[in-house]
C-alpha positions in Angstrom: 3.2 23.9 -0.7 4.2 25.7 -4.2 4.4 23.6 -7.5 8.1 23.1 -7.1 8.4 22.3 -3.1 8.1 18.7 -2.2 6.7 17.1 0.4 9.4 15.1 3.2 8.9 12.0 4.6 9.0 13.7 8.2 6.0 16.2 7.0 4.2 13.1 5.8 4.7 11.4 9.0 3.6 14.4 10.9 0.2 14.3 9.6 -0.1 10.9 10.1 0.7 11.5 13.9 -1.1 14.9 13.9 -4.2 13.1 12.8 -4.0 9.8 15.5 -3.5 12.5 18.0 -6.8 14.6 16.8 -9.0 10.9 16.4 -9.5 12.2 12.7 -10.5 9.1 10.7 -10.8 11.3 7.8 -7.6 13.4 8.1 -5.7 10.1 8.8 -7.1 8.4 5.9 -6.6 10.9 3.5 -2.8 10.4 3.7 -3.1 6.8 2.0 -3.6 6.4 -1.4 -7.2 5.6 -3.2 -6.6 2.0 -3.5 -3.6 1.4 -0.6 -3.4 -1.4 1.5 -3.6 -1.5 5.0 -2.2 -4.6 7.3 -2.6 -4.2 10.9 0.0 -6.5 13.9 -2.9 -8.2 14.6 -3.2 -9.9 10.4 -6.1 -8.1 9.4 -5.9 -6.7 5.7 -7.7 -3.5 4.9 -7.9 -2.3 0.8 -8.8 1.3 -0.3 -9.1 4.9 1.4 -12.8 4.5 2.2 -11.6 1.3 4.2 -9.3 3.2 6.3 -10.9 6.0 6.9 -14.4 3.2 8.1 -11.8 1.4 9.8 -10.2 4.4 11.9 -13.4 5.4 12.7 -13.8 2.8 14.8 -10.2 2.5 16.1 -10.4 6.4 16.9 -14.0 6.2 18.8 -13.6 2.8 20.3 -10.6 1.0 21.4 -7.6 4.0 20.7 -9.6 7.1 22.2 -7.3 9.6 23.3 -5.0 8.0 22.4 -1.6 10.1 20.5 0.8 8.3 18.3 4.7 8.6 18.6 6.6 7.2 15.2 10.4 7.6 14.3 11.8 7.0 10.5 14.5 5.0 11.3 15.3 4.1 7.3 14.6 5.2 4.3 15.2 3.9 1.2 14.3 6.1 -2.3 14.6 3.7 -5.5 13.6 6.8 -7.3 12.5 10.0 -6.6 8.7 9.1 -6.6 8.8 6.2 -4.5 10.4 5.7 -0.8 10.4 3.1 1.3 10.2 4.1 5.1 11.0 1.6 8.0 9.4 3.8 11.7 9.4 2.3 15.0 6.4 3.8 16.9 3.8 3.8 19.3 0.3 5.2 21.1 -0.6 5.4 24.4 -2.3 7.9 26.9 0.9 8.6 29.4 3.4 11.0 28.6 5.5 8.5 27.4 4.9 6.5 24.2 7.0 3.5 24.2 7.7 2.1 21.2 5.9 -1.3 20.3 5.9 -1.6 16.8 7.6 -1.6 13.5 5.4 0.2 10.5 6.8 -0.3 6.9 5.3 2.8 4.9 5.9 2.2 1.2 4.9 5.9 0.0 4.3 7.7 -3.7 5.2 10.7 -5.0 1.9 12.2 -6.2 1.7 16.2 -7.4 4.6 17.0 -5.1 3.0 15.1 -1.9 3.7 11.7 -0.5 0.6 9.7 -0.2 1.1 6.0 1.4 0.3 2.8 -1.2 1.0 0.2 1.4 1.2 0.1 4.9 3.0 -3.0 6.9 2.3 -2.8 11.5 4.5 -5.7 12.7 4.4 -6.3 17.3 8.2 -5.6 18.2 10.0 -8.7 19.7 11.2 -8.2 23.3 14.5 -7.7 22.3 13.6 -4.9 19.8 11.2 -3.6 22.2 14.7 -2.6 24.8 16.7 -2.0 21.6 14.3 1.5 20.5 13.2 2.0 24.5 12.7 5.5 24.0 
């Protein structure tokens, strides 16, 4: 990326889904912000890159091996041109098919023409919404 390109939110997603699908803990990780926050569907709260990264580790090697990610933007707000404020359904799973399961809020920052994620919101779709985004 030159000086003057900017990142997009779909790039920034990409790697995030690039590095699920690859079980990189440390690629994944390096896409939040030094001191982001982290809150998973189940209530857990997890503060800081290093965090994540531990945290993924785990995820990637344990209980979400081989697993790939599907995720869809499906708003985005921009208060200003540093900040945006991403609402994704998405997914992971082995199949083919990645049903979608879950809504991620991704509050992201502009930082030296890349978005880096400062907070990070996984809430379990209802029912309802779970046939509303059936992919």
């Amino acid at each position: 990326m030159t000086a003057t390109s900017k990142d997009t939110v779909e790039e920034f997603l990409e790697r995030i889904r690039c590095a699920w699908d690859a079980g990189d803990a440390t690629g994944y990780a390096a896409q939040f912000a030094e001191n982001a926050s982290y809150v998973i569907f189940m209530g857990d709260a997890v503060f800081g890159r290093a965090a994540i990264e531990q945290t993924h580790h785990e995820v990637f090697t344990r209980w979400q091996k081989g697993t790939r990610m599907a995720v869809k933007p499906i708003d985005v707000r921009m208060p200003d041109e540093s900040t945006a404020v991403v609402i994704t359904v998405g997914g992971i799973g082995k199949g083919g098919r990645i049903d979608f399961d879950k809504f991620q809020t991704f509050t992201l920052h502009r930082r030296e023409g890349r978005w880096e994620c400062v907070a990070f919101q996984n809430t379990e779709m209802s029912r309802r919404s779970k046939r509303a985004y059936r992919a």
